[in-house]
C-alpha positions in Angstrom: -68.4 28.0 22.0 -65.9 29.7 23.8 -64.1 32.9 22.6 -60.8 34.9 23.7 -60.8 38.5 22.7 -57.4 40.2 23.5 -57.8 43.8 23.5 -54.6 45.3 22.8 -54.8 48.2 25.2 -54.9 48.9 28.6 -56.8 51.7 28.7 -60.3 51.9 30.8 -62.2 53.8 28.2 -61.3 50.9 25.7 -61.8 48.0 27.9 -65.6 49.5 29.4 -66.5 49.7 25.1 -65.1 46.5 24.9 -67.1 45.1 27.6 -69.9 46.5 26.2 -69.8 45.3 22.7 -70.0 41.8 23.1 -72.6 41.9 25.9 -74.6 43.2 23.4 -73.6 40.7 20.6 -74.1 38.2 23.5 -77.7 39.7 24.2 -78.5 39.6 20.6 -77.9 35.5 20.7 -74.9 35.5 18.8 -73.0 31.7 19.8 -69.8 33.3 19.5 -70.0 35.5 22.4 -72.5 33.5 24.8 -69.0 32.8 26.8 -66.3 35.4 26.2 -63.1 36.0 28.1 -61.4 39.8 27.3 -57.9 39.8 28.0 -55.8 42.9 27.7 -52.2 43.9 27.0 -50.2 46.5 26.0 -49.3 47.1 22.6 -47.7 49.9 21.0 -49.0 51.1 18.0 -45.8 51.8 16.1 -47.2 55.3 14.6 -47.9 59.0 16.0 -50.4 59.2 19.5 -53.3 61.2 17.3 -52.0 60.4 13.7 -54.3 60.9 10.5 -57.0 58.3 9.5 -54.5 55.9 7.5 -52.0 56.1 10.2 -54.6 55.7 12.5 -55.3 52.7 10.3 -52.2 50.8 10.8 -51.6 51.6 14.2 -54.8 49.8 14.9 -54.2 46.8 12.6 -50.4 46.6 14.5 -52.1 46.5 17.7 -54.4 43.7 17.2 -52.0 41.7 15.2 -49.6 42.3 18.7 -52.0 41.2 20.5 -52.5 37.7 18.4 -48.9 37.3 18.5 -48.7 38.3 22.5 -51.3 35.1 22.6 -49.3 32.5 20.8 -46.4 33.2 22.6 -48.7 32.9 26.2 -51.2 30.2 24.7 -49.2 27.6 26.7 -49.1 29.3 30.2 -52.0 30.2 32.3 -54.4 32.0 30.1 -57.8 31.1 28.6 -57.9 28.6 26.0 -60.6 28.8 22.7 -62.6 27.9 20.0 -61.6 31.7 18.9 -59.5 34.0 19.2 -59.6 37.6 18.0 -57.4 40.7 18.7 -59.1 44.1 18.9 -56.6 46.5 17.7 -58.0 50.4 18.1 -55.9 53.8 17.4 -57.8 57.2 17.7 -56.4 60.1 15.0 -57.3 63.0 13.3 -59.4 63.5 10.3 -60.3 66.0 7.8 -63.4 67.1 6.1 -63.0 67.0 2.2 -65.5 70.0 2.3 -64.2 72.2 4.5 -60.1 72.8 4.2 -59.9 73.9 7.9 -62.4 71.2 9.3 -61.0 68.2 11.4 -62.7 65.3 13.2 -61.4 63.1 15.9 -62.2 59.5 14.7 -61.7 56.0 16.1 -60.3 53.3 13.7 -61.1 49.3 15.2 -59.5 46.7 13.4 -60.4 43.2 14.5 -58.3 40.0 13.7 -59.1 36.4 14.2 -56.4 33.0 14.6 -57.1 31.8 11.1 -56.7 35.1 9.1 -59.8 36.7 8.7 -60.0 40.6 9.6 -62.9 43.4 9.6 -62.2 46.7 10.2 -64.2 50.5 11.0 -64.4 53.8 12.4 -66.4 55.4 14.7 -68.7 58.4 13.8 -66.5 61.6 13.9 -66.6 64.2 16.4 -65.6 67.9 14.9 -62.7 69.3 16.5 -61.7 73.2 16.4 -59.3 74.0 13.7 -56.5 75.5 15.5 -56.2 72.5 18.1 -56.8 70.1 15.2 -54.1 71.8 13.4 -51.4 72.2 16.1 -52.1 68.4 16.7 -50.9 67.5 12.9 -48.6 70.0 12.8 -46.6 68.6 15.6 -44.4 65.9 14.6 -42.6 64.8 17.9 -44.7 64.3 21.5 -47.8 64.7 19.5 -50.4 65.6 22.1 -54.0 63.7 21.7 -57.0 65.1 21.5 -58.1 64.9 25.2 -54.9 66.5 25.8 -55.2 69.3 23.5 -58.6 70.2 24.8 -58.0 69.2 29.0 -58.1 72.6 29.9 -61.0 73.8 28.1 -62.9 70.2 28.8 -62.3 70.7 32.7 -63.9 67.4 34.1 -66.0 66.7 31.0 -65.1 63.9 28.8 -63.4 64.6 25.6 -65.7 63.0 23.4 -68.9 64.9 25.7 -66.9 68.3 25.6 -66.6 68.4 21.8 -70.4 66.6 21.0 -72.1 69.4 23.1 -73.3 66.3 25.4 -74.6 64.2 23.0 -71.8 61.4 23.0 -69.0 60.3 24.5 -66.3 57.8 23.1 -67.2 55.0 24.9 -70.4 55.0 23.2 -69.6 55.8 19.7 -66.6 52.8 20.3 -69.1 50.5 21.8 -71.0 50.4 18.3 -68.2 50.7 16.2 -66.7 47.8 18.0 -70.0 45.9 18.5 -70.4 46.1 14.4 -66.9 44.9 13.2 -67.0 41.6 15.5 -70.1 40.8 14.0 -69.0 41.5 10.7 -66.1 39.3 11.6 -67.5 36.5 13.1 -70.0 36.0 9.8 -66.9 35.6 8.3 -66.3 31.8 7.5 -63.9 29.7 9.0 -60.3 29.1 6.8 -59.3 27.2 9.1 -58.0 26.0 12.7 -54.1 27.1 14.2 -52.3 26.1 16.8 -53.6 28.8 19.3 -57.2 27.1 19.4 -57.9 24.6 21.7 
């Protein structure tokens, strides 16, 4: 069975979890990634660059359904023909604790779509952010600064995800299992049926 996942970003953090996800859905003996090509494009997300959870929501559903539609429209050129087809759509964004009126996480949302219509969705585990960047950051309604960017200078060469966990994660990894969990989710999904993008 072979499988196209179009990851709608370009960026290296993304495409390593990416990687990493279905080699361990692979691993685990799951048909639908025993032969897996990951293609990636550009999508914009069509909302803020560190937005709050339901924006973060949407941007990463427009991003994976960009990426179907980037797919259809290159289907007939030189690109990877499949069984399946699914779009990986992810958008990071700001979050806050229902608890604590001046806590804020930075999440990951992942929405995954496939060719016939069926969609699963998550988040990654959150990672506490200090209030006054996380607050600055949702303040700001124009050039929004990201999380990494908010915390760069205090980070130094750390990674964000590292910086703000103390050393105990890093965004790669908490994507790898958000990512690795909603394909499986989606893939035990039945089948409505086949489109024009399969082979």
């Amino acid at each position: 069975m072979k499988t196209v996942l179009i990851l709608a970003s370009t960026n290296q953090e993304e495409l390593e979890a990416a990687t990493a996800a279905v080699k361990r859905l692979k691993d685990l003996g799951m048909p639908q990634f025993a032969d897996t090509s990951i293609l990636t494009v550009n999508v914009e997300s069509e909302t803020r660059n560190c937005p709050t959870r339901e924006e973060a929501c949407f941007g990463a559903y427009m991003r994976a359904d960009g990426g179907l539609d980037w797919y259809g429209e290159k289907s007939a050129a030189n690109i990877p023909q499949a069984d399946t087809i699914i779009a990986l759509g992810i958008h990071g964004g700001i979050d806050s604790l229902s608890f604590r009126f001046d806590s804020y996480q930075a999440i990951d949302v992942v929405c995954a779509l496939r060719n016939d219509g069926a969609s699963s969705a998550g988040s990654t585990m959150g990672v506490e952010v200090a209030s006054d960047i996380a607050e600055k950051i949702v303040s700001t309604k124009k050039d929004q600064p990201t999380v990494a960017e908010s915390v760069a200078a205090e980070a130094g060469d750390k990674e964000t995800f590292a910086y703000l966990s103390n050393g105990t994660t890093t965004r790669v990894q908490l994507l790898t299992d958000t990512i690795a969990t909603v394909l499986a989710q989606l893939v035990a999904k039945p089948t409505a049926k086949k489109t024009a993008m399969a082979a």
